[in-house]
C-alpha positions as CSV (number, residue, x, y, z in Angstrom):
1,X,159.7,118.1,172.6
2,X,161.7,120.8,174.1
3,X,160.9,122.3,177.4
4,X,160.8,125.6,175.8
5,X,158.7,124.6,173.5
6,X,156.2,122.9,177.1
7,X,156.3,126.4,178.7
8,X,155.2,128.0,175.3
9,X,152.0,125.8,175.2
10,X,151.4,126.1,178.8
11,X,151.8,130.1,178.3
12,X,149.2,130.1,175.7
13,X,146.3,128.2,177.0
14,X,146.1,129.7,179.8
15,X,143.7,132.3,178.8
16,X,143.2,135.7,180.9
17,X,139.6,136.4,181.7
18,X,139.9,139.3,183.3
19,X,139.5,141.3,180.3
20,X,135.9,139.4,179.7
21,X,134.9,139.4,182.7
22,X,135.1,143.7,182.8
23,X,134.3,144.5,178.7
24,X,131.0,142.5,178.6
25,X,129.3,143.2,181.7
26,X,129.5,147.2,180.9
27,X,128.1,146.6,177.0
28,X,125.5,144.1,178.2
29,X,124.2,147.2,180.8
30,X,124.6,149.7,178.6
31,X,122.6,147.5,175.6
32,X,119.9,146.4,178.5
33,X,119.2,150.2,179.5
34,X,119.1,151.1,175.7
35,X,117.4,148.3,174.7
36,X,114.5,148.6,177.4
37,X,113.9,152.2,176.0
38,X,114.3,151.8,172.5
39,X,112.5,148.5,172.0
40,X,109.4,149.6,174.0
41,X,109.2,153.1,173.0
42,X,109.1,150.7,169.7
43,X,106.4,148.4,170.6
44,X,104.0,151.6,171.8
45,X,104.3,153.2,168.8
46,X,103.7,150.2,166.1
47,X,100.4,149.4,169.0
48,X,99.7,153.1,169.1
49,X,99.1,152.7,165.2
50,X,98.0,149.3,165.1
51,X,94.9,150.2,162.4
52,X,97.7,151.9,160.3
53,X,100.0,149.2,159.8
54,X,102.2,148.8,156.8
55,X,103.7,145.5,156.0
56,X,107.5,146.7,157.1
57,X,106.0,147.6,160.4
58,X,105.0,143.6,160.8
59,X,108.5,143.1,160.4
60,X,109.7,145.9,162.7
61,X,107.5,144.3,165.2
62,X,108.8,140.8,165.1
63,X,112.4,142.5,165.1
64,X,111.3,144.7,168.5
65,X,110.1,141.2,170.0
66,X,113.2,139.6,169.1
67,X,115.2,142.1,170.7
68,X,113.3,142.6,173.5
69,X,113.7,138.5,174.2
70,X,117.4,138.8,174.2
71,X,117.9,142.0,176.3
72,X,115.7,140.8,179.3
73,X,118.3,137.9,179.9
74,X,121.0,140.7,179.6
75,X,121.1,141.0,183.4
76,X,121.7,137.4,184.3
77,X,125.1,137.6,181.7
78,X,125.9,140.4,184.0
79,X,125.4,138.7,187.0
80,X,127.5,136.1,185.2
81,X,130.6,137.5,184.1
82,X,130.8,140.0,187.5
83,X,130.9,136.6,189.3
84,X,134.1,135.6,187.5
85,X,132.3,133.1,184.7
86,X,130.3,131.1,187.5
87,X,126.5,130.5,186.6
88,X,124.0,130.2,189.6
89,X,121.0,130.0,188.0
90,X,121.1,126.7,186.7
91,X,122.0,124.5,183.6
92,X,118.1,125.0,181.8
93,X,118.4,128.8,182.2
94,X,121.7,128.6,180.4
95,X,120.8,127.2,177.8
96,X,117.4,129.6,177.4
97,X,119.4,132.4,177.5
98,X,122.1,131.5,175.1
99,X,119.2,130.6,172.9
100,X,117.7,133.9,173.1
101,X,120.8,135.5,172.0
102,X,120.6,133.5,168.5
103,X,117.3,134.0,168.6
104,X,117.9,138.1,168.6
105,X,120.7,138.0,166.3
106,X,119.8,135.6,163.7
107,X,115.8,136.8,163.9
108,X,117.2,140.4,163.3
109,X,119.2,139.5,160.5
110,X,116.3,138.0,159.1
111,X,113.8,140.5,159.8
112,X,116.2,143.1,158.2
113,X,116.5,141.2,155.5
114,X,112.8,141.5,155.2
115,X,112.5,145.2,155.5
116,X,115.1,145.3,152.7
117,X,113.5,143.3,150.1
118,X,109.9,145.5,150.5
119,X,111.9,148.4,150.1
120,X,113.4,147.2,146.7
121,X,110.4,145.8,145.4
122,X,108.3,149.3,146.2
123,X,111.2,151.2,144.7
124,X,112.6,149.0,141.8
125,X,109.4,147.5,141.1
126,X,106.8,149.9,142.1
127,X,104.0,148.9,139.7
128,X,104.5,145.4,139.6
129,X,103.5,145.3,143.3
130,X,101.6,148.0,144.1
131,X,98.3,146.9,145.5
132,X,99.7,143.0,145.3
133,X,101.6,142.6,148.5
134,X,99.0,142.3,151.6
135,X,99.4,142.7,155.7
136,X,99.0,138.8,155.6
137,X,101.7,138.4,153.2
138,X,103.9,140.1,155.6
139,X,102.5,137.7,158.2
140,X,103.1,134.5,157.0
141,X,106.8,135.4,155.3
142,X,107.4,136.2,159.4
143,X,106.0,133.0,160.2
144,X,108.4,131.6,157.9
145,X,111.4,133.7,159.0
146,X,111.1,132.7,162.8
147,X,110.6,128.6,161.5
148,X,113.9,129.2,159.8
149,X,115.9,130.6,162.5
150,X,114.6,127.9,164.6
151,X,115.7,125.2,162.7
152,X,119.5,126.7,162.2
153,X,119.5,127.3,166.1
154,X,117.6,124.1,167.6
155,X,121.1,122.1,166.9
156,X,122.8,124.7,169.0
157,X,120.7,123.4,172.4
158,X,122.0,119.4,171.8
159,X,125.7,121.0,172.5
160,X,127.2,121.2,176.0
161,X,127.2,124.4,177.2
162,X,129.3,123.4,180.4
163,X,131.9,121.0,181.3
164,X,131.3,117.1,182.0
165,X,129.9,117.2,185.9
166,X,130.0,120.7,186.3
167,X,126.9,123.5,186.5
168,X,129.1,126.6,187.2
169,X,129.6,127.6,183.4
170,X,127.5,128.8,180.5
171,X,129.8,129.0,177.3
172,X,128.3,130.6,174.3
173,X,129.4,127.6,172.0
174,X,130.3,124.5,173.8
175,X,132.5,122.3,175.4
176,X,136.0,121.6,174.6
177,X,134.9,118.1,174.3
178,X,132.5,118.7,171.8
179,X,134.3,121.8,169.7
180,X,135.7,119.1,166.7
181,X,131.4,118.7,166.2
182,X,130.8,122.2,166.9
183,X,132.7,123.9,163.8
184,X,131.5,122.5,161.4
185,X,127.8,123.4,162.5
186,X,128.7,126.8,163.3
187,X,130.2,127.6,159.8
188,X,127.2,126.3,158.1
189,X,125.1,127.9,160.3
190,X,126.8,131.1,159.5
191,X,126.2,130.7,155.8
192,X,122.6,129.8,155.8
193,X,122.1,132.3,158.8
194,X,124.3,135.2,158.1
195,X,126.0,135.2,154.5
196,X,123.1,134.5,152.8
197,X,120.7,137.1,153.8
198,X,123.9,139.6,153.2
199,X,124.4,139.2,149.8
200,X,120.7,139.6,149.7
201,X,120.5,142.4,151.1
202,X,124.2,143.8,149.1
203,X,122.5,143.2,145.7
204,X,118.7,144.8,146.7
205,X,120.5,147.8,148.0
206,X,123.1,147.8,144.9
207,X,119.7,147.9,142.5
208,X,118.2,150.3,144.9
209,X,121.5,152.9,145.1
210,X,121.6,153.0,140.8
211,X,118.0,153.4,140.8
212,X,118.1,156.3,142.9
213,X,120.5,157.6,141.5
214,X,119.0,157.3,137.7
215,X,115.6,158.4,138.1
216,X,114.9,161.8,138.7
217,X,111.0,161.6,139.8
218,X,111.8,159.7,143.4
219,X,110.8,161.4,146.4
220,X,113.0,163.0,148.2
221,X,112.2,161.9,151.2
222,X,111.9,158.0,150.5
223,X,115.3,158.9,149.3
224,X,116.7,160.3,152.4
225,X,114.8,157.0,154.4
226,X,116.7,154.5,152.2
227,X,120.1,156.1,152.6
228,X,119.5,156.3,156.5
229,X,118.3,152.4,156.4
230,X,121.8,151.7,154.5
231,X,123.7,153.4,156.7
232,X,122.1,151.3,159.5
233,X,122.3,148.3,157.5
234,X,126.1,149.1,157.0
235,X,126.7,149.8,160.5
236,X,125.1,146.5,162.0
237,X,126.8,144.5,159.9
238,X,130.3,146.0,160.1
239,X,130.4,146.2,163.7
240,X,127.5,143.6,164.8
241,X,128.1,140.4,162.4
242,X,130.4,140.2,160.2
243,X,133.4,140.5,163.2
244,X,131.0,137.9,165.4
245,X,130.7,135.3,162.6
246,X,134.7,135.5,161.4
247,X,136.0,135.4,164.9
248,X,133.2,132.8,166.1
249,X,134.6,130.3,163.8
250,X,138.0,131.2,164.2
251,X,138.3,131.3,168.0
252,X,136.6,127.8,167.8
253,X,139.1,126.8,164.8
254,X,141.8,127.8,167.5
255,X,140.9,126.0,170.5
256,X,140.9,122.5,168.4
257,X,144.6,123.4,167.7
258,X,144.8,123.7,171.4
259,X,143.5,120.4,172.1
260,X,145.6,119.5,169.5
261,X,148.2,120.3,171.6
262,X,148.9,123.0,168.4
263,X,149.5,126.6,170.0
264,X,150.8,130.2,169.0
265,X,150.7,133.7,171.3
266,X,148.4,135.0,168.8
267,X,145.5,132.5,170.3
268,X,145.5,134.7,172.9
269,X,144.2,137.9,170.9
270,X,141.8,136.0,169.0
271,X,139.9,135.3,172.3
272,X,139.9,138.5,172.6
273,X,139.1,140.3,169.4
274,X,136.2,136.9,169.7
275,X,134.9,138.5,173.1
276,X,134.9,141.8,171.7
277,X,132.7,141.0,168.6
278,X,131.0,139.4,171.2
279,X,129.5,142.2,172.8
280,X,129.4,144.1,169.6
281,X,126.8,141.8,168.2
282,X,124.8,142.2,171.2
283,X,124.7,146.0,170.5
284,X,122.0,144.9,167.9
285,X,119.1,145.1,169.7
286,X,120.4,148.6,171.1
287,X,120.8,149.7,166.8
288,X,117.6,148.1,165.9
289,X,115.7,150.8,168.0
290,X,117.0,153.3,164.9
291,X,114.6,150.9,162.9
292,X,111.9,152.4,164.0
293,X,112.2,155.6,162.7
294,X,112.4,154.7,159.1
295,X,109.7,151.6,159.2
296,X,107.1,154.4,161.2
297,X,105.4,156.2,158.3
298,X,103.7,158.1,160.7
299,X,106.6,159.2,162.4
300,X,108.2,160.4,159.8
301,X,105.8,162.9,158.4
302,X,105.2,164.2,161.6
303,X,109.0,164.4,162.1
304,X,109.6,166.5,158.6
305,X,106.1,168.3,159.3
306,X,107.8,169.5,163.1
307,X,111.0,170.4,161.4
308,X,109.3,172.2,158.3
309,X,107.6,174.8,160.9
310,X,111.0,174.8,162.9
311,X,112.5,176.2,160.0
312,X,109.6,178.6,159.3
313,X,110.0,180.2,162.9
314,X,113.3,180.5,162.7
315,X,113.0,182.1,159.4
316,X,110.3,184.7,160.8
317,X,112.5,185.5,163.7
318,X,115.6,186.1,161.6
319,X,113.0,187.9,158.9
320,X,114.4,185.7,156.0
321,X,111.5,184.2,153.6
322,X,111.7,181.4,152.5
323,X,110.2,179.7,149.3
324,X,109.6,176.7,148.9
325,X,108.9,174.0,145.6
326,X,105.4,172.6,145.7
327,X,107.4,169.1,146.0
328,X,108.7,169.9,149.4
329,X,105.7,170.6,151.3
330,X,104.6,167.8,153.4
331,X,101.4,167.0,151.3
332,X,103.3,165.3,148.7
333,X,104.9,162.9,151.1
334,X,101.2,161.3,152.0
């Protein structure tokens, strides 16, 4: 082996932090103040209409719980990566808070999931299951949507989360020891966790956006509330986890070359793009809060009801009438 060829490996494993330890600090702040807000402006409302609540609101709940988990450990990953990658609050704490993380992102894919399965079945199959689908239903198919993210992300604790003798890190995956067992994990995990609930969720919303589009007797409001939830959907998963997931497994694919002793400059922007999506998927629980203004029923009306006399006033001050279609008054919204 040439020397050249020495000084090029050398070069490229000896990855700058700097840019980590300044990107993810300032989006874990900015998702913990966001977070806070939204998530328990959330949780007030859904308790606030406890008596009144719909079987997507048990899901937005779960989803405002998950969130709220993750961003409470949010200050500690500060603390963190301000102090130049060195954990001081100990190996267990690690290890709870990276657990929290999968927790919030793999329990909000799920719960979206959720959220976006009721809204086909009440749009494509509105008779079928009117009257069918209970609060307990909703219930129990949460039950069964926290058991499941559990048993992808249990296997996630038995990895090392710090170097052999050593307290002072808290990697998000593992060791470099243990990254050969790692991979394949983390690709199945992102299949069972991640793929599969998206092409759920592409081929409700496909059947949704023709039905829509085809039938002229949907409300125009539940129409404007499932475009909004798409373009929610769309945005989490285009910026929150689809980037995480492809450059998860491909930052880990990476540093078993390294080992391998295997090694290119573009290693190097991997990382970063890697701790980049990192930080984007965190922004989750910040989006989520959006949730809440199309699961809240309530909110809603009251929202179109405040807007619909906004638009009156204005009218009467400007001394325009306006007339409007019996199907746009707020009563046929109820």
């Amino acid at each position: 082996v040439s020397s050249a060829n020495i000084m090029h490996n050398v070069n490229c494993t000896e990855i700058n932090l700097d840019f980590t330890h300044t990107f993810l600090p300032i989006v874990y702040i900015l998702v913990f103040i966001i977070g806070i807000i939204g998530n328990c402006w959330g949780l007030y409302s859904v308790k606030k209409n406890w008596k009144k609540l719909g079987n997507i609101n048990i899901f937005v709940l779960n989803l405002g719980v998950a969130d709220l988990l993750y961003v409470f450990c949010l200050p500690f990953l500060v603390v963190y990566y301000f102090n130049k990658s060195k954990w001081i609050f100990g190996y267990t704490f690690c290890m709870v808070t990276r657990f929290c993380f999968n927790l919030n992102l793999y329990g909000s894919i799920g719960f979206l999931t959720c959220i976006c399965v009721y809204r086909y079945l009440g749009i494509v199959h509105t008779m079928e299951v009117m009257g069918r689908i209970k609060t307990r239903h909703s219930v129990w198919i949460s039950v069964l949507v926290w058991c499941s993210v559990l048993i992808q992300i249990i296997p996630d604790m038995c990895f090392d989360k710090a170097p052999e003798n050593s307290s002072d890190a808290c990697y998000d995956t593992t060791a470099d020891n243990r990254i050969g067992d790692y991979l394949p994990y983390s690709i199945g995990w992102s299949i069972t966790g991640f793929g599969i609930p998206l092409l759920v969720i592409l081929w409700c919303y496909g059947h949704v956006a023709v039905v829509l589009a085809t039938r002229a007797n949907v409300d125009a409001l539940l129409k404007q509330r499932c475009l909004k939830l798409v373009i929610i959907l769309i945005i989490l998963f285009s910026v929150c986890f689809i980037p995480y997931h492809v450059l998860r497994n491909l930052n880990l694919v990476t540093r078993i070359l390294k080992n391998k002793g295997t090694c290119h400059e573009m290693y190097k922007d991997i990382y970063v793009a890697h701790q980049v999506s990192r930080g984007l998927a965190s922004m989750n629980s910040a989006i989520n809060s959006l949730i809440y203004l199309l699961g809240n029923d309530d909110f809603l009306l009251r929202f179109h009801g405040y807007s619909m006399r906004a638009r009156m006033s204005l009218s009467r001050i400007a001394g325009v009438v306006i007339y409007k279609k019996p199907q746009d008054t707020e009563e046929s919204f109820i």
